[in-house]
N, C-alpha and C positions, 0 to 999 in steps of 0.2 A: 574633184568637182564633177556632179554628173550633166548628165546631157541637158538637165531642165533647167539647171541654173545655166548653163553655158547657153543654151538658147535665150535665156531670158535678160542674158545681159547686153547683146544684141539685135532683140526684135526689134528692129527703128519704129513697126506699125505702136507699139507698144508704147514707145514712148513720144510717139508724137498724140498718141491718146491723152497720158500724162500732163503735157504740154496743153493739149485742148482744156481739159476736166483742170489745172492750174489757171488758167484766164476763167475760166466760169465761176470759179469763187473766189476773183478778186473782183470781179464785178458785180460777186452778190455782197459783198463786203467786208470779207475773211480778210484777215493780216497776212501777207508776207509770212512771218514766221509760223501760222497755225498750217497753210497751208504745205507749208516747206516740211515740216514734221509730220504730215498725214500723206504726203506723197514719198517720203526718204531723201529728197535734196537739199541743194542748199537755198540760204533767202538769197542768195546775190544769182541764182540757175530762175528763182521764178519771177524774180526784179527782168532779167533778161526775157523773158518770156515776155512778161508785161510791157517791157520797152519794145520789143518786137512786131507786138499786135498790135501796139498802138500806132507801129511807123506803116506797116504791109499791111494788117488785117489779120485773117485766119492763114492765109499764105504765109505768113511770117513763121508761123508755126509747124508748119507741114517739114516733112524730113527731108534731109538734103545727102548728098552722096556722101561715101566716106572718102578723105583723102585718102592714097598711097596706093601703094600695088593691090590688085584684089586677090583673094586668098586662091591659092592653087587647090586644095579640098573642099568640097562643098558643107554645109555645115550638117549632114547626114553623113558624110564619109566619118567627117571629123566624131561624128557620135558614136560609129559602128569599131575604130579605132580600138579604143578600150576591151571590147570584147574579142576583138583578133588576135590582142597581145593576150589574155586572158585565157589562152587558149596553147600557148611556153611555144618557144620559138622552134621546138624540134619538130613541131605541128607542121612548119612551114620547109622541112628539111635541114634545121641546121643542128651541126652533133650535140649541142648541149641547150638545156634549157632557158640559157640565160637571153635577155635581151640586150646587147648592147645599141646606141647609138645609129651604128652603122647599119644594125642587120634590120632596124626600124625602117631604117632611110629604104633599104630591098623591099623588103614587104611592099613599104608604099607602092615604090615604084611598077613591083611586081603585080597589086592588085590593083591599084586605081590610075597606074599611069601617069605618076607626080614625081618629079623629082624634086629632093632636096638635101642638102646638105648634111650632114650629121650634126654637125654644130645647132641648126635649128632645127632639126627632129628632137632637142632638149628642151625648144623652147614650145616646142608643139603639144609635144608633153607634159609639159609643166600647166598649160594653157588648158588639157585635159582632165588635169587633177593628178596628174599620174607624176611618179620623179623615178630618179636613178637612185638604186640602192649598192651598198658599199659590202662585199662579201665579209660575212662575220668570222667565218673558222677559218682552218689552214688546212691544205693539199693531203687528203687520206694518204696520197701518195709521198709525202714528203721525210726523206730519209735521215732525219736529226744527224748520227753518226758521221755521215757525208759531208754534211755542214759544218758539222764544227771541225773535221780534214780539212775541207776544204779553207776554213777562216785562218785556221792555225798556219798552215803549208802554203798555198797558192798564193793569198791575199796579201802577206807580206813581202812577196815578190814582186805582187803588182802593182803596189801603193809606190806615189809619187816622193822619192827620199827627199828632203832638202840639199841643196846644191852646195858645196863645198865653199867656204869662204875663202874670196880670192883675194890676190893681191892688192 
């Protein structure tokens, strides 16, 4: 997702514009449904609208605060994100190129001063367009021979036998 639609799904200016320009042409005498379709909502979002204005006025219309925690990144940090990670984590000192979770959650903390979790540094990401990718190949360094020693000898020593049937 880039910066302009994620700005655009939360300009409130925007869509209380939306909101205004929806009451204007039900008063010039557009349907419900014509203008539900030339705005992208639904008829029951400009039904609401129209019950609004008709109880407050234009007040009724105007934007109102979001419930719940306000966001710890501003919506500029959150834009500038994408291209820090785009830039491989060894950028930022860490031995390998990968990003994990955690070392997102550093960076933040490291550049902007935000703490958070790892668990929602995935949903911050995802929020950005961005996701977690799953490694495709196997360890250049990985010694087959060893392995199958290792399955044949060790593993059957350390596998859980079934218990003798007792009395």
């Amino acid at each position: 997702m880039n910066a302009t639609i994620f700005r655009a799904r939360r300009d409130e200016v925007a869509w209380e514009a939306r909101r205004l320009r929806a009451v204007r042409a039900l008063r010039s005498g557009e349907s419900l449904s014509k203008i539900a379709a030339e705005i992208g909502v639904s008829r029951q979002a400009v039904w609401k609208w129209r019950q609004a204005y008709r109880r407050q006025g234009p007040e009724g219309l105007n934007r109102r605060l979001r419930p719940g925690r306000p966001a710890k990144l501003s919506l500029t940090q959150r834009e500038q994100l994408p291209r820090l990670l785009a830039q491989g984590a060894e950028a930022y000192g860490f031995g390998t190129p990968v990003w994990t979770t955690q070392r997102v959650a550093a960076l933040l903390r490291d550049r902007f001063g935000v703490r958070y979790h790892a668990d929602h540094v995935g949903r911050l990401l995802h929020a950005c367009g961005l996701s977690w990718q799953k490694a495709t190949g196997r360890a250049l360094e990985r010694d087959e021979t060893a392995i199958r020693r290792w399955k044949s000898r060790t593993w059957p020593s350390l596998k859980k036998k079934p218990k003798r049937a007792g009395p």
